[in-house]
Each structure stands twice: as structure tokens, then as C-alpha cells.
C-alpha positions as CSV (number, residue, x, y, z in Angstrom):
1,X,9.2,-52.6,44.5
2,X,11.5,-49.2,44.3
3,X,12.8,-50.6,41.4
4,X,9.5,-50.9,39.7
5,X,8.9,-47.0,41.3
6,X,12.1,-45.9,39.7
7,X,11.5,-47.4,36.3
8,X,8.0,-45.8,36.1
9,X,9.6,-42.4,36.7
10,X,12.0,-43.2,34.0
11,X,9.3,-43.9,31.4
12,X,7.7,-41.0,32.7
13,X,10.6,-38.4,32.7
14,X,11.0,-40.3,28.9
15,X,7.7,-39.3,27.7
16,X,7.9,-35.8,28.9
17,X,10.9,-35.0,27.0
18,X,9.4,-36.4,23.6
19,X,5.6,-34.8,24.2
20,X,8.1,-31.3,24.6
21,X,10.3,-32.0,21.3
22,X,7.6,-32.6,19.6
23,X,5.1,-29.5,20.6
24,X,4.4,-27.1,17.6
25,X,6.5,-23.8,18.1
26,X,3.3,-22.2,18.8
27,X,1.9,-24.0,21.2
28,X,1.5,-22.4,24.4
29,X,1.7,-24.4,28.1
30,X,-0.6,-22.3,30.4
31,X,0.0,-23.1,34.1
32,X,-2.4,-20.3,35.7
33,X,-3.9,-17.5,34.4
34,X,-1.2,-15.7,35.5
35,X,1.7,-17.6,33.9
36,X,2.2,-18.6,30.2
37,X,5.4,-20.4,29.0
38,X,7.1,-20.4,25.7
39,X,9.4,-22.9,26.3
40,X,10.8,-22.8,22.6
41,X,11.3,-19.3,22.6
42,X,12.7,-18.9,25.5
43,X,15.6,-21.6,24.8
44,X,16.3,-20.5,21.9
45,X,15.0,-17.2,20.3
46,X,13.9,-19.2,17.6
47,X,17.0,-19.2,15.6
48,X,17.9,-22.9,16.1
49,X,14.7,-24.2,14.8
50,X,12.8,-26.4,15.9
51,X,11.2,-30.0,14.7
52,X,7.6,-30.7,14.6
53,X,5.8,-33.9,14.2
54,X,2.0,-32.9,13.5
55,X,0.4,-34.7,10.9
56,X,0.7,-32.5,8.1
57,X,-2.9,-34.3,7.1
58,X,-4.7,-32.3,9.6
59,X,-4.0,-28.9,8.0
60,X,-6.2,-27.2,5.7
61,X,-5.3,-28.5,1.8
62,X,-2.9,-25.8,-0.1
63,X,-5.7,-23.1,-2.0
64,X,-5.9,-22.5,-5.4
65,X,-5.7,-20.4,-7.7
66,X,-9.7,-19.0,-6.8
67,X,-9.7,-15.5,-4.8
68,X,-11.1,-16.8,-1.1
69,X,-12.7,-14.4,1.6
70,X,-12.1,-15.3,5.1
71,X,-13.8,-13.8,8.3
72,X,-12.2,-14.1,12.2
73,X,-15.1,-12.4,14.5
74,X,-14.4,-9.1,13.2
75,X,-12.0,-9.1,11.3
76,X,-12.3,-9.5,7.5
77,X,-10.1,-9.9,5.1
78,X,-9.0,-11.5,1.8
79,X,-6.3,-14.0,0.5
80,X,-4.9,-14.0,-2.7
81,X,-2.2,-16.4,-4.3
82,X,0.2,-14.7,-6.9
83,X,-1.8,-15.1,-9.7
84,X,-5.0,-12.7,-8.2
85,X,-2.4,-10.3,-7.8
86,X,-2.8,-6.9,-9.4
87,X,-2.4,-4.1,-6.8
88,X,-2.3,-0.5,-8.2
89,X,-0.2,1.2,-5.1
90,X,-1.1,5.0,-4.0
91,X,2.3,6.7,-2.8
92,X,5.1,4.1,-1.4
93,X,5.5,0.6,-0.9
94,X,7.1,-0.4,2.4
95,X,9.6,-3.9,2.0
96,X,10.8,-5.3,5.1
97,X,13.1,-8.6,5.6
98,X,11.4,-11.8,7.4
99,X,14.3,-12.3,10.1
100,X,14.9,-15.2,12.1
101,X,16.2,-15.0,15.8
102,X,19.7,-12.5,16.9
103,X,21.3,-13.5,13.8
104,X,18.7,-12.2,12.0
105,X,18.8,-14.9,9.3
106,X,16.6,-13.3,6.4
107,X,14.5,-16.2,5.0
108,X,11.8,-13.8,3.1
109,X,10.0,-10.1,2.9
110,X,6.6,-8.7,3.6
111,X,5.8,-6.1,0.9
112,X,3.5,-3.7,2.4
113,X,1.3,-0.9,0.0
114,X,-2.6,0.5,0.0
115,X,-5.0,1.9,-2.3
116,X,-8.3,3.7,-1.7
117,X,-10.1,0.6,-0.3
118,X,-7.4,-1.9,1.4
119,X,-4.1,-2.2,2.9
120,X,-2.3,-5.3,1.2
121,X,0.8,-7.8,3.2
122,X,2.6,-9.5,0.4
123,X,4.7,-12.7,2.3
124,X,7.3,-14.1,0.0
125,X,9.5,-17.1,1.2
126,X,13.1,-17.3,-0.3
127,X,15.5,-19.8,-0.9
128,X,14.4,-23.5,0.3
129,X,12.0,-21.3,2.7
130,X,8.0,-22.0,2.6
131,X,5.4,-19.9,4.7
132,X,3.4,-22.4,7.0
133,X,1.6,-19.6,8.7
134,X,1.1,-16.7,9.6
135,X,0.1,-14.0,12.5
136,X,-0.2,-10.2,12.0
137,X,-0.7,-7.7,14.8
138,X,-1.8,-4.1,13.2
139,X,-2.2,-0.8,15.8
140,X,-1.0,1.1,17.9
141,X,3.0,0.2,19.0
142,X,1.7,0.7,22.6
143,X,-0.9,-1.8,22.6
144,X,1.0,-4.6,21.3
145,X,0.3,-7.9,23.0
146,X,2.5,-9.9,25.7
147,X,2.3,-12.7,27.4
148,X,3.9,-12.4,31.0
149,X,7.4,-13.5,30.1
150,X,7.4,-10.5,27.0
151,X,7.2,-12.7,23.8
152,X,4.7,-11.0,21.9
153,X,1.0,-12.9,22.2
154,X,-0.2,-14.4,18.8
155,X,-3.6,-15.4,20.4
156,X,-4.7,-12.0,20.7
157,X,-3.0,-10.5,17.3
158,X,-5.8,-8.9,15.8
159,X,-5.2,-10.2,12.6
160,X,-4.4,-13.8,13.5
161,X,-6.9,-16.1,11.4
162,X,-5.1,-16.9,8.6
163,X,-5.1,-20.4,7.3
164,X,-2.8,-23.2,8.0
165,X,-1.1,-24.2,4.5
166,X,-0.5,-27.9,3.3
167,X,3.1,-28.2,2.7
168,X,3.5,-24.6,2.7
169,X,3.5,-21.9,0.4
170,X,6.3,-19.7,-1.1
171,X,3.9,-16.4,-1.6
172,X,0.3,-15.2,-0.6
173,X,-1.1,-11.7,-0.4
174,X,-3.5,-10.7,2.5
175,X,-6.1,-7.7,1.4
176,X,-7.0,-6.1,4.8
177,X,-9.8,-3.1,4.3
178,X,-8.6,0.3,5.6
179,X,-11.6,0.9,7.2
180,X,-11.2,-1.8,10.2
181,X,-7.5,0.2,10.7
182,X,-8.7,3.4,12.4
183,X,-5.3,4.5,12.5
184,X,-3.5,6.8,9.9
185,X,0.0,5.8,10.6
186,X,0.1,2.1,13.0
187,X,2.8,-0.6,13.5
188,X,2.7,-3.8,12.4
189,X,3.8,-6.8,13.6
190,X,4.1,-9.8,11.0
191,X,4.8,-13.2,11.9
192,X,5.2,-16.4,9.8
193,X,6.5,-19.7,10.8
194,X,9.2,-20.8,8.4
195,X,9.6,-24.4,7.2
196,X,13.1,-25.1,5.9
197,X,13.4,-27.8,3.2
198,X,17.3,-28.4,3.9
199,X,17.3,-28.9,7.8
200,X,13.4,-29.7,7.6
201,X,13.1,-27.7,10.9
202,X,10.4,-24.9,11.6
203,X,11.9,-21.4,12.6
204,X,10.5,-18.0,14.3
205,X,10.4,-15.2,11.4
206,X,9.3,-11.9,12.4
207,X,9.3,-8.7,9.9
208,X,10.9,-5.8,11.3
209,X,12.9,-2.8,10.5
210,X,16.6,-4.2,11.1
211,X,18.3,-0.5,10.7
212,X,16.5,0.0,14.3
213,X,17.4,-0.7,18.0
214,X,13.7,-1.6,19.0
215,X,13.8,-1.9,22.8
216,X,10.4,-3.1,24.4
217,X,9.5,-3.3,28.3
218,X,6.6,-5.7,29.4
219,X,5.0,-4.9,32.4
220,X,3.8,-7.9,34.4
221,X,1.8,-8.4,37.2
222,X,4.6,-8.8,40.1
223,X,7.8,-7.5,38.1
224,X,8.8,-5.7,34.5
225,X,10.6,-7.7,32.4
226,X,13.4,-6.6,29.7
227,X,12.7,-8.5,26.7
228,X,15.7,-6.2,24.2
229,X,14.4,-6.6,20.8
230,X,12.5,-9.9,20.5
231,X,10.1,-8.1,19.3
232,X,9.8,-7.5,15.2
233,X,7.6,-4.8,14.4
234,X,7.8,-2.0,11.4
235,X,5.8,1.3,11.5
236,X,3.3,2.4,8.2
237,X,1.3,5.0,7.2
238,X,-1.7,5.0,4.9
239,X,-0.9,6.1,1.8
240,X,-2.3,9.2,-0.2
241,X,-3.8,8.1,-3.6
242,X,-4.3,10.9,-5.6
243,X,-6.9,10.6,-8.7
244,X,-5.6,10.0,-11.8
245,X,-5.9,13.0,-14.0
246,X,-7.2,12.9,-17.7
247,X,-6.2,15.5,-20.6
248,X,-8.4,18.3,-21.3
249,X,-8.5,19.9,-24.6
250,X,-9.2,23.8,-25.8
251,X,-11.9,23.9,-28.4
252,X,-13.7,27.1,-30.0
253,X,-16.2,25.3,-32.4
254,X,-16.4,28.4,-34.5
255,X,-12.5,29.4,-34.7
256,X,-10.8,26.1,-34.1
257,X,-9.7,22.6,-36.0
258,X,-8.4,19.6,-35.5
259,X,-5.8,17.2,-37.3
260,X,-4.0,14.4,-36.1
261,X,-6.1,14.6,-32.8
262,X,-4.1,18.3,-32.0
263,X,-7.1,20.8,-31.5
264,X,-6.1,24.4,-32.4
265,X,-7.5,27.7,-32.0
266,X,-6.6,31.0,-34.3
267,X,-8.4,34.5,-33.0
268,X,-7.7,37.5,-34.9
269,X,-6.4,40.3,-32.4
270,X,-9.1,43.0,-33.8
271,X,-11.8,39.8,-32.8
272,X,-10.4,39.7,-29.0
273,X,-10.1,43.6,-28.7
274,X,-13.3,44.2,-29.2
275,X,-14.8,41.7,-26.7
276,X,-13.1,44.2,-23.9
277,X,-13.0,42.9,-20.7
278,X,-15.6,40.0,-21.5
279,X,-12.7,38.4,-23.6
280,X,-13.1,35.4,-25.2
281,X,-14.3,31.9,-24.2
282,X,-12.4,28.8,-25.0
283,X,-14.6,25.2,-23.8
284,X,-11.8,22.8,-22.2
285,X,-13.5,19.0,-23.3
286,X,-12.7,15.7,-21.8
287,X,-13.2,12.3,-23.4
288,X,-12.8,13.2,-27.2
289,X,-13.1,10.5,-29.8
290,X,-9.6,11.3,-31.4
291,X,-11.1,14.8,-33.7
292,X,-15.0,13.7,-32.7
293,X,-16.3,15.7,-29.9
294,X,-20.0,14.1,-30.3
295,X,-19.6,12.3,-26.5
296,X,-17.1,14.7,-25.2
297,X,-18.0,16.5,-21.9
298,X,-17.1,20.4,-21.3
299,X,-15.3,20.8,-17.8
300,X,-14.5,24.1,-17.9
301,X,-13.1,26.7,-19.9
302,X,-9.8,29.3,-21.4
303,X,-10.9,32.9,-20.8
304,X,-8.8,35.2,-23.9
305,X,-8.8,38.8,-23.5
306,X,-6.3,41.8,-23.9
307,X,-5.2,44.2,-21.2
308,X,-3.1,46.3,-23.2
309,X,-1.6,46.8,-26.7
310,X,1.1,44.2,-26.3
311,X,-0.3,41.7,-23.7
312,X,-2.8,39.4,-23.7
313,X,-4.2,37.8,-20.3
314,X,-4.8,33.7,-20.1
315,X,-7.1,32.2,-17.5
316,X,-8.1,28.5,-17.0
317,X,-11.4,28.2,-14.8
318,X,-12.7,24.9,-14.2
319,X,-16.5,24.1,-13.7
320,X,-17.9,22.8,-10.8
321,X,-16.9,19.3,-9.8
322,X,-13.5,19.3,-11.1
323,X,-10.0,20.5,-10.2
324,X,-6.7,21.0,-12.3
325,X,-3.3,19.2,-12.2
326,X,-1.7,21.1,-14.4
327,X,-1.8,23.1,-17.8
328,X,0.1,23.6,-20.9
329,X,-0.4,26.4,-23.2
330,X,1.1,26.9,-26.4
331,X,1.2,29.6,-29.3
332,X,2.6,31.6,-32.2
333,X,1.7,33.4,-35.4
334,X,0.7,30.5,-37.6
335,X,-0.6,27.2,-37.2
336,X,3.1,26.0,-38.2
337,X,4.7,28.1,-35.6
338,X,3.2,27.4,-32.7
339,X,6.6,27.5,-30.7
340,X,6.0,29.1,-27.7
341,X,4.9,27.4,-24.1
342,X,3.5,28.0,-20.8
343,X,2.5,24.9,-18.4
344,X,2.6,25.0,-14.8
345,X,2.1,21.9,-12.5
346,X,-0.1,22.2,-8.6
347,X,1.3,20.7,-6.4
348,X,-1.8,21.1,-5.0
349,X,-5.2,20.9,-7.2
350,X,-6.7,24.2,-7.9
351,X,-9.7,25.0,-9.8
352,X,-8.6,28.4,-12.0
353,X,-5.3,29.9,-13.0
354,X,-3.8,33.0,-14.5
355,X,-1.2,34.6,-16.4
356,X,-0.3,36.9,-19.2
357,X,2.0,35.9,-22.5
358,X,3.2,39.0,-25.1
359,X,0.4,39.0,-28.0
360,X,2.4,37.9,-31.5
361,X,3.4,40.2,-34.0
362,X,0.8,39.1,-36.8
363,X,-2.6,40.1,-37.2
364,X,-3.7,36.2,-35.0
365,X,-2.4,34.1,-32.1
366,X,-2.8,30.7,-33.1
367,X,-3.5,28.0,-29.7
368,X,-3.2,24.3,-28.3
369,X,-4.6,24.4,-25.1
370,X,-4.4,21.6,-22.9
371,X,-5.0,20.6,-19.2
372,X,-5.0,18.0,-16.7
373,X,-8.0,17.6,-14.3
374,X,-9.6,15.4,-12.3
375,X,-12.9,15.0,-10.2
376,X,-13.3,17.0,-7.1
377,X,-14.2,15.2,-3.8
């Protein structure tokens, strides 16, 4: 009879060590509410890799080429394979390594950018590497979360709903909308379990900043626990995108031409002298069909007038609705000799500028006026 007791414990202590080699790296053994275990995390950091023996069937089938839109509760976003890919960037792109465990074995990057509308996480696998899923976390650094033993809890990741992949997948791009980020500058946390074709074993990646000492401290319910820097996580701000300015050109319908899509204006100095203080008006026009102004739009306009007998006083005022980027300005005696310059940059957009240039020693000042504007908000 105790041999019968003892064999049965054998088979039992046998089928508890297979039902734990074979969990998915995931999976998480909850004892109380109080207590959750990683067991292959804690023995490991990851870094070893581990096997898994799910039936690959049960995943969700590789997408396709098609855009798709998936929802979790509140969260929205939207996955596109590299094809869908065409992301015009405001300000700069943030690339950070995919690291696995202490060694910090790089086995991809996450290639994070925005525009005006969305905030965009480009995963790329390298090597024999392919993505089987992934988690992201996107906030404040202080309200990352834990489970009780400090390994960061994918459960409650905030961004954690993204599908399961057939065999894997070497890129994908996740479109996230910036208004479900009410934060201007937030840290991210981006996870991605890493199947390797070579030792055909599954492996913790995080994305993190490897230049930094990140040190985190989880607070539990009877003790603090040191967890060093288990944790991956990068910081990002939202990136300025700055309208794209178009070229304005000077046009005076009555003392102006055009060839070769160059608009120039000629004014006699006797013409602006007697306009006084008044001066004269150049329109600034947007849109031309190379010489045809027919569906052109006036923005604004170049004020000409002379404050003395050698000096003539420029200013650029923009209509309502629109702001400069910049100017350029140049001029001379004849239409052949228009050598001289002056263009000015804002750093900041502005909506009129001034200056003065020495008049020309002929009898006419000959122009190509140009600026750069865009819409106001």
C-alpha cells in the first residue's frame, strides 16, 4: 500500500514539473489576491528563454496586408503591417533597442514618432527574431503597474490588447490617437515576447533606454521590494508639428510681369515719392498657376514707400488668418540686375515685418518678392 502512495506522489510531482515547463511566459499563477507569482521571471529574468508548447492553432491567423482597427474597453487604436506604412513625423523620432534580460541581448527596436492626430510604435524583429506579442504601458512613470513581487503587471498595461500573431511577425506599426494620452511628455513601457527561430525558445524583450541606470522600488502590502532595473521603460514627448508653409509671391497687376514663373515688380522712384507716407501696395498671392493668377488667393501684402532721399522702407503685413515663416526680398536697377537680397527666417511666426534697403541709383527699383506663410490657428 505505501508503495502504491509513493508511486502516486511520483506521477504527481512528474506532472507538476511538465504543466510548469510548459506554461506560456505570461501566464500568471495567482495564489490569493494578495500574492501573484512569475515563476519564469523570477528564475530567470527572461534571458534564458523559455519553451512553450501552446498549440500555435489557437492564435489568431497572421493579418494581411488590409489596415484593421481594434478596440480594448477604451482604448482604440490601429494596426498596420509595413505596407500601410506612411507616417509623416512632426519633430523627432525616438528609436530604442528591444533588450532581453541583464545581458541585454538586443533582438529588435521600437521606433517611436507622432503627428497632429496619433502617436505611432513601430516593432521590428531582427535577426531569426519574430514578434509574437505585444504589451505597451503609456503614462505616467509613477503609475506604472506591479504585481507584488515588482515585475511590471501586463494585465493592467493600458495598452495591452494587441493581437496574438500566427507564427509571428518580423514588423507591425500600432497608431494610438493622442487624444487618449492626456499627457504631453509620458513613459512608455513596450513589451514583446520574442520567438527565436535558432533555439526555438520564447524570450522577455522589453524597450528601454540602455544609456540609463533605471532603478524602481515596488511597494507591497507587508514589505518594499528592490526590483534594480527589471523594468524597461523610455520617456517621450509629443512632438510639435508645425504647418507646412507655401510660397507667396509679390504681384502689382499694373507695374509687374512674369516670365518663367518669376513675378517682378519695376516702380519708378518719382511714382513712390509722391504716394508719401501712403506708399505703395504690393498683393503677396498664394496658389499661382505657374504666370496665371486666375485661382490665386491674395494673403497679404508689401507696403513700398520712401522715408528719405536715399532710403526706401519695406513692410510685409499679412491678412487675417495667416502668419509668415519667412521672406526674401530682392532688387536692383534693371530687370537683369536684380542682385541684391534681404530674407529673414521667424523662428517664431509673425504676421508683419519691417526694414529699410538704400533706393538704387536709376530712375526704378526693380522687385521679386517672395514669402513663406501658413494658416493661423
Amino acid at each position: 500500500m505505501k508503495t502504491n502512495y509513493a508511486l502516486g506522489y511520483w506521477f504527481i510531482a512528474l506532472f507538476l514539473i511538465f504543466s510548469s515547463c510548459s506554461k506560456d511566459e505570461n501566464e500568471v499563477v495567482v495564489e490569493s489576491e494578495k500574492t501573484a507569482i512569475e515563476p519564469d521571471f523570477i528564475k530567470n529574468d527572461g534571458s534564458e528563454g523559455i519553451e512553450d508548447e501552446l498549440q500555435l492553432d489557437e492564435e489568431e491567423p497572421i493579418l494581411t496586408t488590409d489596415t484593421n482597427s481594434k478596440s480594448y474597453r477604451h482604448c482604440n487604436y490601429t494596426l498596420l503591417t509595413p505596407s500601410d506604412v506612411d507616417i509623416e513625423a512632426c519633430g523627432d523620432t525616438t528609436t530604442m533597442p528591444l533588450l532581453v534580460g541583464s545581458r541585454k541581448l538586443e533582438v529588435g527596436s521600437v521606433t517611436v514618432s507622432n503627428d497632429g492626430e496619433n502617436l505611432y510604435l513601430n516593432f521590428e524583429a531582427n535577426d531569426r527574431n519574430l514578434m509574437k506579442k505585444v504589451y505597451l504601458y503609456i503614462g505616467a512613470k509613477e503609475n506604472i503597474p506591479f504585481y507584488s513581487n515588482g515585475f511590471p503587471n501586463l494585465r493592467k498595461f493600458n495598452y495591452k490588447a494587441f493581437p496574438y500573431y500566427y507564427g509571428g511577425m518580423k514588423k507591425a506599426t500600432y497608431v494610438i490617437p493622442l487624444s487618449s494620452i492626456d499627457l504631453d511628455c509620458f513613459e512608455i513601457v513596450a513589451y514583446s515576447k520574442v520567438y527565436n527561430k535558432d533555439s526555438r525558445c520564447y524570450y522577455t524583450s522589453f524597450a528601454y533606454d540602455k544609456t540609463l541606470d533605471q532603478q524602481y522600488s515596488y511597494y507591497g502590502w507587508w514589505s518594499c521590494v528592490y526590483y534594480g532595473d527589471w523594468v524597461r521603460s523610455f520617456g517621450y514627448c509629443k512632438q510639435e508639428c508645425k504647418v507646412e508653409c507655401i510660397q507667396a509671391y509679390g504681384f502689382h497687376a499694373a507695374c509687374g510681369f512674369c516670365e518663367n514663373n518669376v513675378f517682378t515688380t519695376f516702380l519708378a522712384h518719382t511714382f513712390i515719392n509722391s504716394k508719401g507716407d501712403e506708399g505703395v501696395d504690393i498683393e503677396l498671392l498664394i496658389n499661382p498657376d505657374g504666370c496665371d493668377i486666375t485661382n490665386s488667393s491674395d494673403v497679404g501684402h508689401i507696403n513700398i514707400s520712401s522715408i528719405s532721399d536715399t532710403k526706401l522702407k519695406i513692410e510685409y503685413q499679412l491678412s487675417t488668418g495667416y502668419e509668415m515663416c519667412g521672406l526674401s526680398f530682392n532688387y536692383g536697377t534693371s530687370k537683369t540686375s536684380i542682385t541684391s537680397e534681404y530674407s529673414k527666417q521667424f523662428d517664431a511666426s509673425t504676421t508683419a515685418h519691417s526694414f529699410e534697403i538704400d533706393k538704387p541709383l536709376s530712375a526704378n527699383i526693380y522687385m521679386i518678392s517672395k514669402a513663406e506663410v501658413t494658416p493661423s490657428n
